[in-house]
ROMAR-493196 format. One record per residue (C-alpha): residue in three letters; x, y, z. Coordinates in steps of 0.2 Angstrom, whole numbers, padded with zeros to 4 digits, always signed. Layout:
REM residues N
alaXYZ;...
END
This chain:
REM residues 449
unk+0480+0498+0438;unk+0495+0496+0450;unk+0484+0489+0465;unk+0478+0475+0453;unk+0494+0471+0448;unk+0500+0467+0464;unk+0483+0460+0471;unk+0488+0447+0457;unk+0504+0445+0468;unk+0497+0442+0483;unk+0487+0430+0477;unk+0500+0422+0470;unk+0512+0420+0484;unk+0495+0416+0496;unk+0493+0400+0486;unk+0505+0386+0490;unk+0502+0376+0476;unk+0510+0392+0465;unk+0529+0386+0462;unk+0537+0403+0466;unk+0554+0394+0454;unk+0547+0384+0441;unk+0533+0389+0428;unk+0533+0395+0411;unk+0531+0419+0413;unk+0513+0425+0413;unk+0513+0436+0396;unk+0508+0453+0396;unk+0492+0449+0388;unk+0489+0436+0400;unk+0491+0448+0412;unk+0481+0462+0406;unk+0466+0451+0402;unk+0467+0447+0423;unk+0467+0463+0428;unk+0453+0466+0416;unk+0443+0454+0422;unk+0447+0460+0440;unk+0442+0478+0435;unk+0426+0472+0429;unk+0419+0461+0443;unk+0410+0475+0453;unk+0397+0478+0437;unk+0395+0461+0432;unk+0392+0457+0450;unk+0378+0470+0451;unk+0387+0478+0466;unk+0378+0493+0461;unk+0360+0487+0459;unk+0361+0477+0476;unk+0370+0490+0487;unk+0359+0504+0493;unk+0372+0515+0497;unk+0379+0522+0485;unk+0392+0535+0493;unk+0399+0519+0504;unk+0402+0509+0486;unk+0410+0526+0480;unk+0420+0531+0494;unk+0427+0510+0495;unk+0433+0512+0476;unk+0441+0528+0477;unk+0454+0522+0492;unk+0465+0512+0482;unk+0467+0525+0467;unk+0466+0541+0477;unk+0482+0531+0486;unk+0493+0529+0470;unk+0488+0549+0463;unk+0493+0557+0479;unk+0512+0564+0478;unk+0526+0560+0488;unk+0531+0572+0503;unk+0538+0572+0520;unk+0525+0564+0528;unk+0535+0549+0532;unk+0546+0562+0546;unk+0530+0566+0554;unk+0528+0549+0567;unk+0547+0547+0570;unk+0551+0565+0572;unk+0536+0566+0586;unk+0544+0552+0593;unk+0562+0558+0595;unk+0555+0574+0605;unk+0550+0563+0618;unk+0561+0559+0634;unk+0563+0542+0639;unk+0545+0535+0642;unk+0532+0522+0639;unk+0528+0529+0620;unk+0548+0530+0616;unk+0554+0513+0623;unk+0536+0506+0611;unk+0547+0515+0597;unk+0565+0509+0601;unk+0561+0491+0606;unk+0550+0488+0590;unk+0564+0495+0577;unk+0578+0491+0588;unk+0586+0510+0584;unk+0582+0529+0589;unk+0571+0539+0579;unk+0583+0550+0573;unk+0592+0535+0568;unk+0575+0530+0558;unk+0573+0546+0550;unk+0592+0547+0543;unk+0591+0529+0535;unk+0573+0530+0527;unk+0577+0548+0521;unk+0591+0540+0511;unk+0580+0526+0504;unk+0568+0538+0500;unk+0579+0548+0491;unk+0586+0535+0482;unk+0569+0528+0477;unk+0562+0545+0472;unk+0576+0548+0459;unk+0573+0532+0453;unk+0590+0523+0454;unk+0583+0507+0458;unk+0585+0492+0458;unk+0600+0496+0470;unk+0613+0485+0478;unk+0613+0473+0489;unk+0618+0482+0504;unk+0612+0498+0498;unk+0616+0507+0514;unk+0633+0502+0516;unk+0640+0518+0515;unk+0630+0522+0533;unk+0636+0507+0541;unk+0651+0515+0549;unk+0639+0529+0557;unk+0624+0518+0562;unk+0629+0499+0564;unk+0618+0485+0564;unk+0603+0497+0562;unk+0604+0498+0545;unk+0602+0479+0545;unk+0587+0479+0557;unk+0579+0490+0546;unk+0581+0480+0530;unk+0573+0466+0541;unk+0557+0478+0542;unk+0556+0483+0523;unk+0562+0470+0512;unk+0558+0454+0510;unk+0563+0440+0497;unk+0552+0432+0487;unk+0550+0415+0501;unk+0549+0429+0514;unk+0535+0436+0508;unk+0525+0422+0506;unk+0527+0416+0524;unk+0522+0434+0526;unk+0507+0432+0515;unk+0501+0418+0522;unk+0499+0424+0539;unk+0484+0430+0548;unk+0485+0450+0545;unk+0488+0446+0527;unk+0469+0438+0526;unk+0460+0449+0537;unk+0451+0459+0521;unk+0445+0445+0511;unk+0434+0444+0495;unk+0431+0458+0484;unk+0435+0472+0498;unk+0451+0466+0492;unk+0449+0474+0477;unk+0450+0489+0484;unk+0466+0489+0498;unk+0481+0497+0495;unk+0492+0482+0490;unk+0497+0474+0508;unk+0513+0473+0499;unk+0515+0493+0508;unk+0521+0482+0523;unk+0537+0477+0515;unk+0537+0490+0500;unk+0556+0484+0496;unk+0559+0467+0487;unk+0577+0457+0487;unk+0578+0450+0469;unk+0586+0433+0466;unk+0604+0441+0463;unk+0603+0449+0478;unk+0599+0467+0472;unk+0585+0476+0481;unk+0568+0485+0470;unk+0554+0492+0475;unk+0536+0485+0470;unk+0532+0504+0464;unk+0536+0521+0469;unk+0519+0525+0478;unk+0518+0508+0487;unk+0535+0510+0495;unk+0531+0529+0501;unk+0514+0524+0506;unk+0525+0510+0514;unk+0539+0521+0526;unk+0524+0535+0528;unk+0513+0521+0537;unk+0527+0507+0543;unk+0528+0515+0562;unk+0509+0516+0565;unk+0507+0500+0558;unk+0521+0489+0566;unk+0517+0500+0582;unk+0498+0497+0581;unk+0502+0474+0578;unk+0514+0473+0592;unk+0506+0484+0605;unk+0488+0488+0603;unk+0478+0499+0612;unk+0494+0502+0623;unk+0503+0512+0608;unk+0488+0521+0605;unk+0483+0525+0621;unk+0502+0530+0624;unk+0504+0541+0609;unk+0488+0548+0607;unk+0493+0565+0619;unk+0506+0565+0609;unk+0498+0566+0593;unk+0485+0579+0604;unk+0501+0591+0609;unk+0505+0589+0590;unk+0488+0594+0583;unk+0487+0611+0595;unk+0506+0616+0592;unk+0503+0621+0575;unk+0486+0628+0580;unk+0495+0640+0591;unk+0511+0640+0580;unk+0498+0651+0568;unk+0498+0665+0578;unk+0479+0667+0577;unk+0468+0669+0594;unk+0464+0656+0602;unk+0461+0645+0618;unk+0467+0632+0622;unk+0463+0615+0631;unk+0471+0619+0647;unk+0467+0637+0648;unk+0448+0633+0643;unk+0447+0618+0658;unk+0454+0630+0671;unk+0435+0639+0668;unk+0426+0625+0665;unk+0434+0611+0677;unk+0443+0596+0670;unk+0429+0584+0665;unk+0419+0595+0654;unk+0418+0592+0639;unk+0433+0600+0627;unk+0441+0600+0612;unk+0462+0604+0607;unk+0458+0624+0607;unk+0446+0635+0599;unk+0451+0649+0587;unk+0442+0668+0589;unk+0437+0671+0571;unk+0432+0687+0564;unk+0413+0682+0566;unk+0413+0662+0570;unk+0424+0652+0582;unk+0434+0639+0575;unk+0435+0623+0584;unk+0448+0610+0582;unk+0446+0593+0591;unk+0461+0579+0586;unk+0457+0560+0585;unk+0472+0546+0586;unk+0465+0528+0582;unk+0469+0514+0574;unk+0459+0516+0559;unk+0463+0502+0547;unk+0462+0499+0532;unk+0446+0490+0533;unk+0437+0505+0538;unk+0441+0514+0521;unk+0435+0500+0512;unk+0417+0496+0522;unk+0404+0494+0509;unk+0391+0489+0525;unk+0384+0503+0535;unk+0385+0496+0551;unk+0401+0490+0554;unk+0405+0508+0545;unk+0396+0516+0559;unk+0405+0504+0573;unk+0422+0509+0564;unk+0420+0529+0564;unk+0413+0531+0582;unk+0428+0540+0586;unk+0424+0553+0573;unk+0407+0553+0582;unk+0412+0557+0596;unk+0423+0572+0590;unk+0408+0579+0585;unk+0398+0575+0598;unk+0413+0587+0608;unk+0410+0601+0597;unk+0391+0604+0601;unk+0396+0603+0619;unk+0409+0616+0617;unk+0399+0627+0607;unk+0385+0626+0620;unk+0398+0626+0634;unk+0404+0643+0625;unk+0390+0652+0626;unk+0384+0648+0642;unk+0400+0658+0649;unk+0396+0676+0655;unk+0415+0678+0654;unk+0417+0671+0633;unk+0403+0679+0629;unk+0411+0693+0620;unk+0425+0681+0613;unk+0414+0668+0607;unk+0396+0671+0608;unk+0397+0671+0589;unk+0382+0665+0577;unk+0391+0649+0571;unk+0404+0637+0574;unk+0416+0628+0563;unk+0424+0611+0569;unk+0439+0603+0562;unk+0441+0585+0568;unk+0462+0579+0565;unk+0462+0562+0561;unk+0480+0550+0562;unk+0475+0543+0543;unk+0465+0550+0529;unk+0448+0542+0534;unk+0440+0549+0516;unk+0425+0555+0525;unk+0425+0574+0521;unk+0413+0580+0531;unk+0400+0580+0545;unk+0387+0577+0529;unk+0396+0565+0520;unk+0399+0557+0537;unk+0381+0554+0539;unk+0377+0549+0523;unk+0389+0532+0526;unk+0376+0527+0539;unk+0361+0520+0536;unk+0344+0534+0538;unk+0343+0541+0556;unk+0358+0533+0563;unk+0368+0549+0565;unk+0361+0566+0569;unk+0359+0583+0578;unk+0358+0579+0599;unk+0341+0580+0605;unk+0345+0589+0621;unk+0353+0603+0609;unk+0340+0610+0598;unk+0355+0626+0593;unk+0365+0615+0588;unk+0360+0613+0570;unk+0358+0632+0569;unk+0376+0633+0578;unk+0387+0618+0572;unk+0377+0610+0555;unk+0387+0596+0548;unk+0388+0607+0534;unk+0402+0614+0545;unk+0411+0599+0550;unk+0427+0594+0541;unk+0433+0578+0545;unk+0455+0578+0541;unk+0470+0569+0540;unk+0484+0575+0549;unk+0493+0581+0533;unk+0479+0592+0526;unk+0477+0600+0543;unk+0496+0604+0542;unk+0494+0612+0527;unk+0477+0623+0531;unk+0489+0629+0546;unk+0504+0634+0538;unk+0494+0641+0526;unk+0485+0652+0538;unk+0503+0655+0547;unk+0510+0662+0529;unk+0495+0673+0530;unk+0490+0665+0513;unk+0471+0663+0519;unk+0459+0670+0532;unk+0456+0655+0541;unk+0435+0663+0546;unk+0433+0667+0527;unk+0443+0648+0523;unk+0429+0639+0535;unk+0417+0649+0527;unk+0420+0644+0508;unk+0420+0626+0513;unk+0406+0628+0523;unk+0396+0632+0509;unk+0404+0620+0497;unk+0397+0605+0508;unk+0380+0613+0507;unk+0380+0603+0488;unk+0384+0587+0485;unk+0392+0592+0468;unk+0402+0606+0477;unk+0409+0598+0492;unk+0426+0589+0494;unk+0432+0575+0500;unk+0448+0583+0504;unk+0450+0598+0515;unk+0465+0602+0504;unk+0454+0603+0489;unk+0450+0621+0496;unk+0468+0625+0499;unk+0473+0621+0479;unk+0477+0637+0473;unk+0492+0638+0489;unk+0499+0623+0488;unk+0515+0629+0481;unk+0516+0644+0491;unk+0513+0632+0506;unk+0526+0630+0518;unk+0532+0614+0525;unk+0526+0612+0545;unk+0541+0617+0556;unk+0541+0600+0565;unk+0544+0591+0549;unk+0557+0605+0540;unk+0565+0604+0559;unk+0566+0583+0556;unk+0572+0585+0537;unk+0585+0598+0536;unk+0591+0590+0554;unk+0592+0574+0545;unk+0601+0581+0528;unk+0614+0589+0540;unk+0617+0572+0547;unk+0617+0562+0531;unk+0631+0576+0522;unk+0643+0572+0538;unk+0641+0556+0532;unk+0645+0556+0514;unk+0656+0570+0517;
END
């Protein structure tokens, strides 16, 4: 229980009157009976009995430990490699002037830490990157002053606003805060890492979140095309039929409704719809429906896009052969793993009648159920479309199967990659992100020679 652990920590550097110097060492029984008793509060608090819904109280507890199971990968390229493709804009200089470097520059450094954590030769030296000094300068400092903090550091970090936002026993169910500076300086001046998943979940989220703290709406406003562009790039990099955005708008006029492109299937149209928000942790760990429902309106509306296309489709004379298919399949791309599912699991978050078909739609049920809605991350989504680029899966008969998995609540998934299992070897990495790593290795050996 690694989240517990380090919940103990925050606690502990929260609290002033905790001498962070002087003080006999907690034993390991000590310890574990804490933890224990953290583990157990839920039940003795009758969380269960008192909460109506039960799929909210489920989906809060499995955030933390779905976190600390998932494996390490190259996710952490994905945000600064969409970065350094930019020109000089607003959505770059928001990058540069926040890490004080360019994201190339970012990508090289944290690739090494990464490396270095991942083989487990930690704790490392005190200026672990010294060898990259000569080729990157003071950026190597600048990005120790983002990751690592000492133990007095950390408190003051602690003890700051942010920190304290999720309160009570929500908190037993964050991903350690300590994500936010995943490295620790000890007292000899050696650096560690609180542990292996925390510092990967740490460099994977560190650009959206210091992005998200110092600019606000204005980084996701500014980035959020970006994330678009990204999200129908390997759409179209699938070499699968499709429609995109622009080509669809040219028919239909710029302010209808629209989604990132439409695939043609074999029998069914394939709609894919990206959404780029803030999505905080608080809105994993929501065990009250309506501030859920405030929190996932973005989701909402993604769906809400899809019945419009659909109709919008149909209503053409010239898609009619194209798309006037029977049913509709809609993936909405989220920025973050919002551990949603689907279009049903969506609507069982939200308290009866809140959330449903649109009234001036009556096809839409028989077009679009929410039995075909598929709420995913930006990660699972990369790896249903290199999937479908490899020609490991048909992506019609793909929907299909999952379709029919989210007709039972004992079949469906919480993960669209759940449906992809028996690739995930097989799977190629996205070409964006194996572009950003081997560009970064070639780099890095010029370095070290």
């Amino acid at each position: 229980m690694p989240w517990l652990t380090l919940l103990v920590v925050k606690w502990a550097l929260q609290d002033a009157a905790v001498n962070l110097r002087v003080g006999n060492r907690i034993s390991g029984e000590e310890l574990d009976a804490i933890r224990q008793q953290l583990w157990d509060i839920p039940s003795k608090d009758g969380e269960c009995e008192r909460d109506g819904n039960l799929f909210l109280m489920v989906r809060s507890i499995s955030n933390v430990q779905i976190d600390f199971q998932r494996t390490g990968g190259w996710a952490f390229l994905r945000w600064p490699s969409l970065y350094a493709r930019l020109p000089e804009s607003k959505a770059r200089q928001q990058f540069t002037s926040t890490f004080g470097m360019e994201p190339n520059t970012f990508i090289d450094l944290t690739y090494v830490l990464y490396a270095i954590v991942s083989s487990g030769e930690v704790p490392m030296d005190k200026d672990c990157l010294a060898l990259y000094r000569p080729r990157y300068g003071d950026a190597v400092d600048k990005l120790y002053g983002i990751l690592i903090r000492d133990l007095a550091g950390l408190r003051s970090e602690l003890q700051k606003e942010p920190a304290q936002r999720i309160r009570g026993k929500n908190e037993l169910y964050e991903f350690p805060y300590l994500k936010r500076f995943p490295l620790i300086r000890l007292r000899d001046g050696r650096v560690h890492c609180w542990h292996r998943e925390v510092f990967i979940r740490g460099i994977e989220d560190v650009v959206h979140l210091r992005l998200s703290d110092l600019f606000c709406e204005d980084y996701t406003q500014s980035f959020s095309r970006v994330f678009e562009n990204y999200v129908t790039e390997l759409a179209v990099d699938t070499g699968r039929p499709h429609l995109t955005e622009a080509d669809y708008k040219r028919v239909v006029g710029a302010g209808a409704p629209a989604v990132e492109l439409i695939f043609e299937g074999n029998d069914c149209n394939v709609l894919v719809e990206a959404k780029m928000g803030f999505f905080a942790d608080d809105v994993l760990i929501q065990d009250n429906e309506a501030r859920v429902f405030i929190k996932t309106k973005k989701v909402r509306e993604g769906i809400g896009q899809g019945w419009k296309v659909g109709r919008l489709l149909r209503e053409r004379p010239e898609w009619k052969t194209r798309f006037g298919k029977e049913q509709d399949y809609l993936l909405v791309v989220t920025s973050r793993e919002l551990l949603i599912g689907g279009g049903e699991m969506l609507r069982r978050l939200y308290a009866q009648g809140k959330f449903g078909y649109p009234d001036d739609d009556p096809d839409a049920v028989r077009r679009l159920p929410l039995t075909n809605v598929f709420v995913v991350s930006i990660g699972d989504y990369e790896m249903a479309m290199s999937c479908v680029k490899a020609g490991l899966v048909d992506l019609s008969e793909l929907m299909k199967k999952a379709a029919e998995a989210n007709q039972q609540e004992n079949t469906s998934r919480l993960f669209f990659s759940d449906f992809l299992r028996d690739y995930m070897n097989m799977c190629p990495l996205p070409k964006a992100l194996s572009t950003a790593r081997d560009d970064a290795e070639a780099r890095i050996r010029q370095v070290i020679g």
